[in-house]
C-alpha positions in Angstrom: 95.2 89.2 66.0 96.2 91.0 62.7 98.4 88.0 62.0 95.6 85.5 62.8 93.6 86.9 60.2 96.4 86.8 57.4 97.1 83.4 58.7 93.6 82.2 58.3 92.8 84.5 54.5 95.8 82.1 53.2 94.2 78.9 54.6 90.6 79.7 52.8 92.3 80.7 49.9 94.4 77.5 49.4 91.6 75.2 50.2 89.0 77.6 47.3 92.1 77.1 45.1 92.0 73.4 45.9 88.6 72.9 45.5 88.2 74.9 42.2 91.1 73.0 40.9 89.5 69.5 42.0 86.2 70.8 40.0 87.3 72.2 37.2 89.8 68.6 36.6 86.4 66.3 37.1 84.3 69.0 35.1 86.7 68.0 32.3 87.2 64.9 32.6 83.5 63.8 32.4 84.2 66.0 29.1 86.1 63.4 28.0 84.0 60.6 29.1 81.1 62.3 26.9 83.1 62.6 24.0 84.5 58.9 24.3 87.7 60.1 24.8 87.8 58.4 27.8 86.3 55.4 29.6 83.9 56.1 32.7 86.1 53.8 35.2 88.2 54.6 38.5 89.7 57.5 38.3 92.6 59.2 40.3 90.4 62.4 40.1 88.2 62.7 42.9 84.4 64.0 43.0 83.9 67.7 44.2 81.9 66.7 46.9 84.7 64.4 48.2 87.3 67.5 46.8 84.8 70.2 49.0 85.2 67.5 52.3 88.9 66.9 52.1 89.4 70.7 51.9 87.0 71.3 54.3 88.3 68.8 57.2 91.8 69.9 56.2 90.6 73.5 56.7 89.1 73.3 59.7 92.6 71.1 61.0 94.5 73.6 60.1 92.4 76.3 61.5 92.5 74.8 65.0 96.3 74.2 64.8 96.9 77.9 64.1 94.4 78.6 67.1 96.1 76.3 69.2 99.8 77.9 67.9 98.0 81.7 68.2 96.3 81.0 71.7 99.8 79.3 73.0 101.7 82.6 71.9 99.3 84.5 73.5 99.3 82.8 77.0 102.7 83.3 77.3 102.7 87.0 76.0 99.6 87.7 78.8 101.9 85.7 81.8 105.2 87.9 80.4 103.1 90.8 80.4 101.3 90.4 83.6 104.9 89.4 84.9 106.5 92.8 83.6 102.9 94.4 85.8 103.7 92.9 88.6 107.4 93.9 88.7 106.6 97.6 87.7 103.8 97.2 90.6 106.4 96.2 92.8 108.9 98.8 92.1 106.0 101.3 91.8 105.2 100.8 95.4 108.8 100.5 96.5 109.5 103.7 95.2 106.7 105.3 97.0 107.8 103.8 100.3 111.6 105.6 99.7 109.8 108.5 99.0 107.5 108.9 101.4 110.6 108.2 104.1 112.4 111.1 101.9 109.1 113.1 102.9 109.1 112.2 106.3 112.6 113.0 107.0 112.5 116.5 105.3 109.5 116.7 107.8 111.0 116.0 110.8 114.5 117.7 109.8 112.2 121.0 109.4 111.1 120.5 112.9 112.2 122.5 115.6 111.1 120.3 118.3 113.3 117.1 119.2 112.0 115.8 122.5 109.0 116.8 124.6 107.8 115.2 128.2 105.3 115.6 130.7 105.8 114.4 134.3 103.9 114.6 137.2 106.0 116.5 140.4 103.2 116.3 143.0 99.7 115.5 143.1 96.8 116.8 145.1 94.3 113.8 146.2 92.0 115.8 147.6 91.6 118.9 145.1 92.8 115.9 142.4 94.9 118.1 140.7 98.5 117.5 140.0 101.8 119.8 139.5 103.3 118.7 136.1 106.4 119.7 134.4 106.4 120.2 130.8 110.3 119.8 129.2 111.0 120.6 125.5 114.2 120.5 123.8 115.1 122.0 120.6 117.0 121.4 117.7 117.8 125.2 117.1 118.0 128.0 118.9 119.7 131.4 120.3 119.8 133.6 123.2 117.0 135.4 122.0 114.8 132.5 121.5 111.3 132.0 123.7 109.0 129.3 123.8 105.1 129.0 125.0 103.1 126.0 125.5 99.9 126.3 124.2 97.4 124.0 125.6 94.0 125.1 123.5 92.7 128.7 125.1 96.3 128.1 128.0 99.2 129.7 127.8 101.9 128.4 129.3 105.5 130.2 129.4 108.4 128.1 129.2 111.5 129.1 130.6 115.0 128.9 129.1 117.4 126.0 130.9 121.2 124.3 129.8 121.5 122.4 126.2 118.2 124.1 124.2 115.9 122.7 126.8 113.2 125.3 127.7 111.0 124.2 131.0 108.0 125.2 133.2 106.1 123.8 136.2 101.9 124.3 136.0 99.0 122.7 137.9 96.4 120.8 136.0 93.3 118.3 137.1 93.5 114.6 137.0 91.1 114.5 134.2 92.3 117.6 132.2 92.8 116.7 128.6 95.6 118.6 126.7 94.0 120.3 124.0 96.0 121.0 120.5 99.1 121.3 122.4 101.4 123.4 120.6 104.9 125.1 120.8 105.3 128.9 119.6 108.7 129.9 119.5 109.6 133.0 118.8 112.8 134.5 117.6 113.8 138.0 116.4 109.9 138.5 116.6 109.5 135.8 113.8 106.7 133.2 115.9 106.8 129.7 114.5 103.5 127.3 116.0 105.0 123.7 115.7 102.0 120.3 117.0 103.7 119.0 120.1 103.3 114.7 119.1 104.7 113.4 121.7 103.3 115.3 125.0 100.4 112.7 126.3 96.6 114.0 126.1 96.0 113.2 130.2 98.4 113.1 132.9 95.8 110.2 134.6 97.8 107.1 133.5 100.7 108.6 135.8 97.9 109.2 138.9 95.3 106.6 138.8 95.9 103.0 139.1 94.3 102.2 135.5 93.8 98.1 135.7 94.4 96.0 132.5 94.6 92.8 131.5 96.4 89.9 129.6 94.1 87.2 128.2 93.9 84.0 125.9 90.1 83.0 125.0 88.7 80.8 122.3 84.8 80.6 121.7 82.4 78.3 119.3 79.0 76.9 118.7 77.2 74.1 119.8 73.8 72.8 119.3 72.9 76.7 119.0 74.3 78.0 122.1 78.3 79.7 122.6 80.6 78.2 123.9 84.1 79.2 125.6 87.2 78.8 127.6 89.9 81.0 128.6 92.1 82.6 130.8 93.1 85.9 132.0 95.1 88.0 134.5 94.3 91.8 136.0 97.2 94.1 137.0 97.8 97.4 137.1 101.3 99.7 137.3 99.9 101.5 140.7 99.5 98.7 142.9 100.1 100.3 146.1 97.0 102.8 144.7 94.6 99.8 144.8 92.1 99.3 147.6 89.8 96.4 146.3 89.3 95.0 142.9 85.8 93.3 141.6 85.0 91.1 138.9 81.4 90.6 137.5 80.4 88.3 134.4 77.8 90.0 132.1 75.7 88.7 129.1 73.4 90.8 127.3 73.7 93.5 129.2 73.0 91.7 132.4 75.5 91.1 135.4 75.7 87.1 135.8 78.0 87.1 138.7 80.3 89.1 140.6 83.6 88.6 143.0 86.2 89.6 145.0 90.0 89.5 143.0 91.9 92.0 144.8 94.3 89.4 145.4 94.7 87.8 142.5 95.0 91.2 141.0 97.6 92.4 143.6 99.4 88.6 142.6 98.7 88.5 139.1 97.1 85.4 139.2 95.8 83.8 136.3 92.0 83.4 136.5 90.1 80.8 134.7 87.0 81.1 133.2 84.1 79.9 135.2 82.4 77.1 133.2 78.4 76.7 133.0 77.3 80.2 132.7 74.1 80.4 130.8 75.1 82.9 128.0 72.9 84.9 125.3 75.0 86.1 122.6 78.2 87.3 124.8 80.2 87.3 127.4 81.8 90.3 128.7 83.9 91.3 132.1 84.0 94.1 134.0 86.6 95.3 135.9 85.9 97.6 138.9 88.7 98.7 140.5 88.4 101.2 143.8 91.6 103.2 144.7 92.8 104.5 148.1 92.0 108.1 146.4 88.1 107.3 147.0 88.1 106.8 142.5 86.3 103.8 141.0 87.5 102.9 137.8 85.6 100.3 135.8 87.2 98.7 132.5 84.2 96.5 130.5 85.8 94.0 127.9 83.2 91.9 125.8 85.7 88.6 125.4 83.4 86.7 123.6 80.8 87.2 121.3 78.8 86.3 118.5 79.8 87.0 115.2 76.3 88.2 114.3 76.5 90.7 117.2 78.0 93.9 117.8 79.1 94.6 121.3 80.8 97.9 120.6 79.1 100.6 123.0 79.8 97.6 125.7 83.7 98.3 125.6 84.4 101.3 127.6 86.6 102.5 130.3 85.3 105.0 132.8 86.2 106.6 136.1 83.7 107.9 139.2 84.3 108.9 142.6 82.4 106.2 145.5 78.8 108.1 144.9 78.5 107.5 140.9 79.7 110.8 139.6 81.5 110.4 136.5 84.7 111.9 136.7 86.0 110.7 133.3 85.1 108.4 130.1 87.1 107.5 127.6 84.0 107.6 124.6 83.7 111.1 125.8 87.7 111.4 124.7 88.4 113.9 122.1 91.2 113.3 119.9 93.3 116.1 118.6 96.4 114.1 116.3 
């Protein structure tokens, strides 16, 4: 801008120069007309009004050519500049992403845990409980090394096996969720407490034939009401578990229709959705699903929706036993990572 200014001082200094130069030549020659020096007839010398709007017009031309030149240099000093932002952006957040991976691995290479696992050995239907065996390996360790699961206010002692893998067999309930687990090791009476990641918050998934389901839908508006099409399939990774398998069609709250699918869940079959269902603001599924273990697990989907609407507290996966108890619910679920 600095140069702007100078640019524009010089302009309205030449064209004051101009214009006092124009007066002060038709100032004297009217001089000369008065004194009969000369005769009052065309002259080259032009009035000062005419003088003031040359100078002025020529001004004002020169003015918006230096803007023009000035705005031009500025453009492309802004795009350079915004240019040079983006690429120190760009390297800004590349340079975070190397060192946030340089973070990680220090993290991990810290770690004393490599590999943990859960599995279930035997399971009780009737008491639902299930014998589990917890298996973590480590990355160091010595003879005098000991380990101890600790699930919450449970102490479990791990015994040491071959290659740094340290072991124990425990009973836990179908619906027990693994609190905080953590690993203490201990060694030369130094205890270390390291968050066990990768050990699973219920053993259920591994017990109860949890249903799910694979789907393609599509939905709009017409003359005010929803409409939709779609299909879906039901499975589940426990088939021989299942015992019957229901599907209702809700809206608002309200069940719409319900029917048998245990076949088509046992198949895989892909289910179309049934056209002509008078709708409110949704459409949702449920998914009730009875297992040979007397369990009733029901999986609600809301599939289609108004955008308006919130269907939320509609989604939910639960589990009772055949009277209604509630056994388990996911919104219940606490998470610990």
């Amino acid at each position: 801008m600095s140069g702007l200014a100078f640019y524009i001082i010089i302009v309205f200094i030449a064209a004051a120069v101009t214009i006092l130069v124009g007066v002060l030549a038709y100032n004297k020659r009217l001089d000369k007309i008065a004194r009969g020096e000369a005769r009052d007839t065309h002259s080259a010398i032009p009035e000062p009004r005419t003088t003031v709007g040359v100078a002025y017009r020529t001004v004002l031309m020169v003015l918006v050519v230096i803007m023009q030149l000035t705005v031009s240099s500025l453009s492309g000093k802004i795009s350079s500049m915004q240019n040079t932002i983006n690429d120190l952006t760009s390297r800004q957040n590349s340079l975070n992403f190397d060192l946030q991976n340089m973070v990680n691995n220090l993290e991990e290479q810290q770690k004393l845990v490599q590999s943990c696992s859960v599995d279930v050995v035997s399971a009780d239907n009737g008491n639902r409980t299930a014998v589990v065996r917890c298996s973590v390996s480590l990355k160091r360790y010595s003879e005098g090394t000991g380990a101890v699961l600790v699930l919450g206010d449970r102490e479990v002692v791990l015994t040491r096996e071959a290659g740094g893998v340290f072991a124990a067999e425990f009973t836990v309930g179908w619906f027990e969720q693994f609190n905080e687990p953590k690993l203490v090791v201990t060694e030369d009476g130094v205890s270390v407490a390291e968050d066990l990641d990768d050990m699973p918050q219920f053993i259920l998934w591994d017990i109860v034939p949890m249903p799910y389901m694979s789907s393609s839908f599509t939905s709009g508006k017409r003359f005010g009401k929803l409409t939709y099409e779609g299909s879906f399939a039901i499975g589940t990774d426990r088939p021989q578990d299942v015992e019957s398998v229901s599907l209702s069609y809700l809206t608002g709250g309200r069940v719409l229709k319900t029917m048998d699918v245990t076949q088509e869940t046992m198949d895989g079959t892909t289910i179309t959705l049934e056209q002509g269902l008078k709708l409110e603001s949704d459409l949702t599924l449920r998914v009730e699903l009875v297992s040979k273990t007397g369990l009733v697990i029901i999986d609600q989907y809301t599939v289609i929706y108004d955008s308006a609407s919130f269907f939320g507290d509609m989604n939910y996966t639960t589990i009772t036993d055949l009277d209604g108890t509630v056994l388990w619910d996911e919104r219940s679920v606490k998470n610990y990572w």
